[in-house]
C-alpha positions as CSV (number, residue, x, y, z in Angstrom):
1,X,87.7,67.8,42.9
2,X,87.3,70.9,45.2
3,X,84.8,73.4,44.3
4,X,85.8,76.6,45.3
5,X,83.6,78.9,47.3
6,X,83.1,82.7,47.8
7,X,81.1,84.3,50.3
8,X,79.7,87.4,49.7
9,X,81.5,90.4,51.0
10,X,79.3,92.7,53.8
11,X,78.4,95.9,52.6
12,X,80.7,98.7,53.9
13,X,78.3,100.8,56.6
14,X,78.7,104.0,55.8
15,X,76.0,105.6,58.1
16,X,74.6,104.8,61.0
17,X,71.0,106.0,62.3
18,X,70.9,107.0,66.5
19,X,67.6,108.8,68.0
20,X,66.7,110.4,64.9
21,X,69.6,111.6,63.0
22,X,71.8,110.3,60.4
23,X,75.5,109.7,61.1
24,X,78.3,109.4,58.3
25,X,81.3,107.8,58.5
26,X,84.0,108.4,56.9
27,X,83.2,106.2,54.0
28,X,79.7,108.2,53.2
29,X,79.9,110.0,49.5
30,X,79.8,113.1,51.5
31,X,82.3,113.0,53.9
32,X,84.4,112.0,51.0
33,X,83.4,114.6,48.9
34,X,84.4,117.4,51.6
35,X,87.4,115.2,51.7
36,X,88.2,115.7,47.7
37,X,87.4,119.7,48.1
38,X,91.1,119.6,50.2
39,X,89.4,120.1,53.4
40,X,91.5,118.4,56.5
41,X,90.5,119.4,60.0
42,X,94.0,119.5,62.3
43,X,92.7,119.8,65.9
44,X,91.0,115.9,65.8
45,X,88.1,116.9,63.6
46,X,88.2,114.3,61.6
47,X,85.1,112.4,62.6
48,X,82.1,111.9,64.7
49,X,83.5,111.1,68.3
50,X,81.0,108.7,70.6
51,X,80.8,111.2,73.2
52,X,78.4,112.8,71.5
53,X,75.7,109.6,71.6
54,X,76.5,110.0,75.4
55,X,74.8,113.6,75.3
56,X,72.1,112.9,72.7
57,X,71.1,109.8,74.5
58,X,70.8,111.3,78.0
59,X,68.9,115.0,76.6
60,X,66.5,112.1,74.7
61,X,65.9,110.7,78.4
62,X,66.2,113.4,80.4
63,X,65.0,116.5,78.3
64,X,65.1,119.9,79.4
65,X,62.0,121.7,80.3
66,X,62.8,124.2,77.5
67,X,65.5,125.0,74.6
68,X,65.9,127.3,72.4
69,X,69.3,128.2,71.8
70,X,71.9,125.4,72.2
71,X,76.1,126.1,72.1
72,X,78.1,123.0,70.5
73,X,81.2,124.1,72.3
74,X,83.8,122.2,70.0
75,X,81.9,121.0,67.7
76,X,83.7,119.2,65.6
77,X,81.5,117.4,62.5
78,X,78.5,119.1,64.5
79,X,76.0,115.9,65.3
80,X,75.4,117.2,69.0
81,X,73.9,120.4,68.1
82,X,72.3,119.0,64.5
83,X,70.6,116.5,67.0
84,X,69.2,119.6,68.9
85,X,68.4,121.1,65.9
86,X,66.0,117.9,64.8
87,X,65.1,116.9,68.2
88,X,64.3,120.3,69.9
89,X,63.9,122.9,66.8
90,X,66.4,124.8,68.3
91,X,68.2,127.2,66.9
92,X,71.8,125.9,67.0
93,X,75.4,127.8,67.0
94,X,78.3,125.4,66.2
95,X,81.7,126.8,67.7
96,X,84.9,125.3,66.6
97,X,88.5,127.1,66.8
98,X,89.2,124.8,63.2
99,X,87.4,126.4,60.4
100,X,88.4,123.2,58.3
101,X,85.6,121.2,60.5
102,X,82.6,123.2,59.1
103,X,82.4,121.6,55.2
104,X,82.3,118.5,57.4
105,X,79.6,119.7,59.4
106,X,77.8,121.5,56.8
107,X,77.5,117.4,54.8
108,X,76.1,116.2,58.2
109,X,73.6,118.8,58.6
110,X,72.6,118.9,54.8
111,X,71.8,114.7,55.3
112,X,69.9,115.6,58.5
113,X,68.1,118.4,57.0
114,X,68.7,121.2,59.0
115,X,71.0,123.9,59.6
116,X,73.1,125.7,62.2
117,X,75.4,128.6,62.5
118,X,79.1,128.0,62.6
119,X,81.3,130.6,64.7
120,X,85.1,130.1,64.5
121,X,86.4,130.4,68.3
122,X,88.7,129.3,70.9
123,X,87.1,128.8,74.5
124,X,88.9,131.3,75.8
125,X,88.2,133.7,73.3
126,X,84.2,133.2,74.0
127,X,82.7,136.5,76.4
128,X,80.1,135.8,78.9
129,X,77.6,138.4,77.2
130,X,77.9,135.8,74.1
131,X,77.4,133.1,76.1
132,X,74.1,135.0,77.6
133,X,72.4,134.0,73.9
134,X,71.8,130.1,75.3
135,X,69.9,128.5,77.4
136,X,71.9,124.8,76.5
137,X,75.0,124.3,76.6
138,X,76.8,121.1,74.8
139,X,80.0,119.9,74.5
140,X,82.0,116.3,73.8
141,X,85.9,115.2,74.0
142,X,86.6,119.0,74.4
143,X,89.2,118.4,77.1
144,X,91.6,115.9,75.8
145,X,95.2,117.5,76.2
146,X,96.3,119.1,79.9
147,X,95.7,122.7,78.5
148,X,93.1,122.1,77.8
149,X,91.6,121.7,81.3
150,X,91.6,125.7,82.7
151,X,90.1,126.8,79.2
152,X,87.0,124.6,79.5
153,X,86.9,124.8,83.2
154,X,86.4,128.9,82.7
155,X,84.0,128.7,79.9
156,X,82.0,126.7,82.2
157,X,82.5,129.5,84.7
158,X,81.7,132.3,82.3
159,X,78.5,130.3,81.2
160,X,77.9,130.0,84.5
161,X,77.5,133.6,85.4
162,X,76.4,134.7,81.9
163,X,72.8,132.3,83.1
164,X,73.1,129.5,80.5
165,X,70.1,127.1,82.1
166,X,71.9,124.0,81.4
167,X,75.3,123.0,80.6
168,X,76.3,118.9,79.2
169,X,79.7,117.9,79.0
170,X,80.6,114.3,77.6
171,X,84.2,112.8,77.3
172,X,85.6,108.8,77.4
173,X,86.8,109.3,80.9
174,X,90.5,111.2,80.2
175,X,92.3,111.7,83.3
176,X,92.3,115.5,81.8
177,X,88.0,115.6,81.9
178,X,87.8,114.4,85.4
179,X,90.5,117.2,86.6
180,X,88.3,119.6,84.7
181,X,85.5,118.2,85.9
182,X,86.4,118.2,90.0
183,X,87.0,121.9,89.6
184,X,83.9,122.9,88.2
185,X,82.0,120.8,91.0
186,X,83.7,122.4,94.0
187,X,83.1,125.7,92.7
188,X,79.8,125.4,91.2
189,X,78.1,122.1,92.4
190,X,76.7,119.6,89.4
191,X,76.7,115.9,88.7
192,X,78.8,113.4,87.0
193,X,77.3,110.8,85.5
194,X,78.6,107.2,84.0
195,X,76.8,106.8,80.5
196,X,76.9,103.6,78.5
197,X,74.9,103.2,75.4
198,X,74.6,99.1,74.4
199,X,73.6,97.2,71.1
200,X,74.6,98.2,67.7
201,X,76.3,101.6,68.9
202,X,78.0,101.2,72.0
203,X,80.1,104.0,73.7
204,X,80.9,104.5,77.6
205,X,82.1,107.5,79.6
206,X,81.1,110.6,81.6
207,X,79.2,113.4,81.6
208,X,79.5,116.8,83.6
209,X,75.9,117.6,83.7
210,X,75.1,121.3,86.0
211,X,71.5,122.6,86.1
212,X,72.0,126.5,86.5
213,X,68.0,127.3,86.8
């Protein structure tokens, strides 16, 4: 006679915990909650992209002298500039041009216990003399189409000038991040930097990292 065996079925992980905050998936009664409420991001904002590790991991090792006021240029579900928010106590702004990602955002901040402001904009649309409020300025998978490469390249220009002390851009190594990237350098100067992060959470890629101070 065969006896028939079951093994127990893994719990679903519906969070994961990275350098101090907590990260939903999908899954997580929040983000399905937003979901319910009819809320559907269209310009990829439909979850937290592993870029962003790249940028919390290297502020966490190389942290800035001093922050107060931190952009999240594309923000997306917002866990770059909530983990400024926790890490730093910084006051954060959270710019997206899809208002849909904020309810998204909102969840992530309310499990992580803090807050930020959202500002609906396009890159393009953003003036230096805003860009004069921050002293950090973060931004992951922002330049994943081709037109995308002369909008970020000019807010990066624009931030530039307006004195923003130190600007963080992460992306998986598109062909469309480097051609960004390579502009800013020439005009500007700055570093990019291969990031890996190993273990449970892995993610690889770049970041454009340019110390204006």
């Amino acid at each position: 006679m065969t006896i028939a065996t079951t093994q127990a079925k893994k719990p679903r992980v519906t969070e994961r915990k990275f350098r101090g905050v907590t990260m939903p998936t999908a899954g997580h009664k929040v983000i399905r909650k937003v979901k319910r409420e009819g809320h559907e991001p269209s310009i990829h904002g439909t979850k937290l992209w592993r870029s962003s590790f790249l940028i919390m991991d290297y502020l966490h090792k190389h942290p800035p002298e001093s922050v107060s006021n931190v952009l999240d240029a594309g923000c997306g579900w917002g866990i770059t500039g909530i983990w400024c928010a926790r890490k730093f106590g910084a006051s954060v702004v959270s710019l997206d041009a899809d208002p849909a990602v904020f309810p998204y955002l909102n969840a992530v901040a309310e499990l992580n216990k803090v807050t930020t402001t959202p500002m609906v904009q396009r890159f393009e649309k953003l003036k230096k003399s805003q860009l004069a409020a921050f002293d950090l300025l973060v931004a992951a998978d922002v330049c994943f189409w081709d037109e995308l490469v002369k909008p970020v390249s000019k807010l990066i220009d624009r931030a530039i000038d307006a004195g923003v002390g130190q600007i963080v851009i992460a992306d998986p190594e598109r062909p469309t991040f480097h051609e960004m990237a390579e502009k800013v350098i020439n005009r500007h100067g700055g570093d990019l930097i291969q990031w890996g992060l190993q273990g449970k959470l892995k993610a690889t890629g770049a970041l454009l990292v340019i110390n204006n101070q």
